[in-house]
C-alpha positions, 0 to 999 in steps of 0.5 A: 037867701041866695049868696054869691061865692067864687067857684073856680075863679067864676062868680057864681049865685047859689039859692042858699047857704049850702054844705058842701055835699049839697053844693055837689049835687046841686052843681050836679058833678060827682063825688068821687075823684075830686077835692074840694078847696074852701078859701084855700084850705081843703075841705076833707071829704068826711066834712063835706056834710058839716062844712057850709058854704057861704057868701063871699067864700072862694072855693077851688072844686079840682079832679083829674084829667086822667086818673085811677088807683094804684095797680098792684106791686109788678111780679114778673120785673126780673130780680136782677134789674128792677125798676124801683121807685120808693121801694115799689117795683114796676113791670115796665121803665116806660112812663106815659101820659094821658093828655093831647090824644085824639081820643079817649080810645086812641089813649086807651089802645096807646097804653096797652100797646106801651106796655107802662104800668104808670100813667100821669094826670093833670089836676085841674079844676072841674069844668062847670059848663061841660056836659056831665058824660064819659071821661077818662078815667072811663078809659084808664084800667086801674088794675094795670097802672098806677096814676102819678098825678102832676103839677104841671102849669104851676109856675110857683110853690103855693100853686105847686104845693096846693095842685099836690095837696088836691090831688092826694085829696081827690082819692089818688095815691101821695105820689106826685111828679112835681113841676114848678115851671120858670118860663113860659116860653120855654117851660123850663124848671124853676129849679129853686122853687123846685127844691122848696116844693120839695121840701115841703111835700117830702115833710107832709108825706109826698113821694115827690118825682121832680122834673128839673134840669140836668144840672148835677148840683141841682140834683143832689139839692132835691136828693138833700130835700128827699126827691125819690128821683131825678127827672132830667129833661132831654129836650124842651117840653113837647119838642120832640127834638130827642135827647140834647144833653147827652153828655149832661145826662152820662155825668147825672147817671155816673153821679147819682146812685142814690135814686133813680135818674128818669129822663122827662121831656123832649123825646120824639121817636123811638131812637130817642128813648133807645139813646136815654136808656143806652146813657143809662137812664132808669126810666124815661117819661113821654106824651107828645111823642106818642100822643102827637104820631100819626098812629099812636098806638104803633109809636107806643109800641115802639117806644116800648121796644125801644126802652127795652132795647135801650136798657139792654143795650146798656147792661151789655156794654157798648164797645169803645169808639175808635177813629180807625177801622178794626177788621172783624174777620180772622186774618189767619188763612187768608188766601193770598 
């Protein structure tokens, strides 16, 4: 008997009561990399078999846009400046995206160039209209990056909570960079939701990366609650208008210690990340910055550059500003 059921937020007519698993390959989609949500509770893939569908039942079928397994821990990071997230050690403080690329092959070139070995993805649901073919993931080598999934569009904790929860479940990693947006216009953090989110997550075993604001006393709040870093904005999301808070940025560097501070948001070219990192900034994150260039795969590499260059500038100590000049060469010997 056919039963009508909400997929996706669509209504959708299935011949028959089905499993889980027959649902899959009646809808032809794949089952690998995705998660299954049965009136809002994930059904685990080892049920798939068991769990029957039926009418009336809303189901959420989520993967990724963008994704992979875990690269191996970084060898060749020098001993004496790791980047280390969570215990785990990475090659390179770059961390790039996977979304508003021209292409699948544009993205691919863009990340070797980089040179990150972490990569963020989107949870979404699975388009049930589109043609079944390559995707990302076919462009994505999971040998070289981790995937940090994200919970980016969610705007309260159950949504936030939820995006995480499938994620996980879909087949990546429990890391999660945890977004709970307060405004639309603005796509600034809800930084009270945020620290709720994190709470939760932090207890189910997450290793949650928050993007928040530069207000230090927010971010000892997601330290309290077990954020395994502090991901300050510098700019709005996508404004390319580069790093805004320089000062808000020094006091989170010269504050937190316990974690590392990654700045996330609002970098538009390769002096921009050169100046996070020259402010101190363990890592900084990026999309549009590289994605929305004329040549992607040349703004990745100079933002690789960049982050490097940037990181050493800062170990090397700048010198003090001075309203005056100071002459460089010798005066002694001077021929008068």
């Amino acid at each position: 008997m056919a039963i009508e059921i909400r997929l996706n937020g669509e209504n959708q007519r299935l011949p028959d009561s089905l499993t889980i698993l027959q649902l899959l390959e009646h809808l032809a989609l794949p089952k690998d990399l995705i998660a299954v949500e049965r009136n809002r509770t994930i059904v685990p893939k080892d049920q798939w078999e068991t769990v029957a569908v039926s009418s009336g039942d809303e189901l959420e079928i989520v993967h990724f846009v963008g994704g992979g397994e875990e690269a191996e821990e970084a060898e060749e990071a020098e001993e004496d400046d790791a980047f280390v997230i969570a215990g785990r050690t990475f090659k390179s403080r770059l961390i790039v995206g996977t979304g508003k690329y021209s292409s699948n092959q544009v993205m691919e070139e863009a990340h070797r160039r980089s040179g990150a070995d972490m990569v963020t993805v989107a949870v979404r649901r699975v388009d049930l209209k589109a043609k079944r073919g390559e995707s990302l993931l076919d462009y994505i080598d999971r040998d070289k990056f981790m995937i940090l999934p994200n919970t980016a569009a969610c705007y309260n904790v159950d949504d936030a909570v939820r995006t995480a929860r499938l994620g996980r479940e879909a087949g990546l990693s429990n890391w999660v960079k945890l977004e709970v947006i307060g405004d639309e216009k603005t796509l600034f953090p809800d930084t009270i939701a945020l620290i709720e989110a994190t709470k939760i997550l932090v207890k189910e075993g997450f290793i949650v990366l928050p993007y928040t604001t530069d207000d230090l006393i927010i971010a000892r709040k997601l330290i309290e609650a077990g954020a395994a870093a502090i991901m300050p904005l510098g700019a709005p999301i996508g404004s390319g208008m580069g790093i805004q808070n320089i000062a808000a940025i020094r006091i989170l560097r010269e504050m937190i210690t316990e974690v590392p501070l990654i700045v996330d948001a609002g970098v538009g070219t390769a002096s921009d990340a050169a100046i996070a990192m020259e402010l101190g900034a363990d890592g900084v994150l990026m999309n549009t910055a590289i994605a929305g260039a004329k040549d992607p795969g040349g703004m990745a590499e100079a933002m690789n550059y960049a982050v490097k260059a940037g990181r050493l500038a800062y170990r090397s100590g700048r010198i003090p500003r001075k309203l005056y000049a100071t002459a460089s060469s010798p005066l002694d010997g001077l021929i008068r």
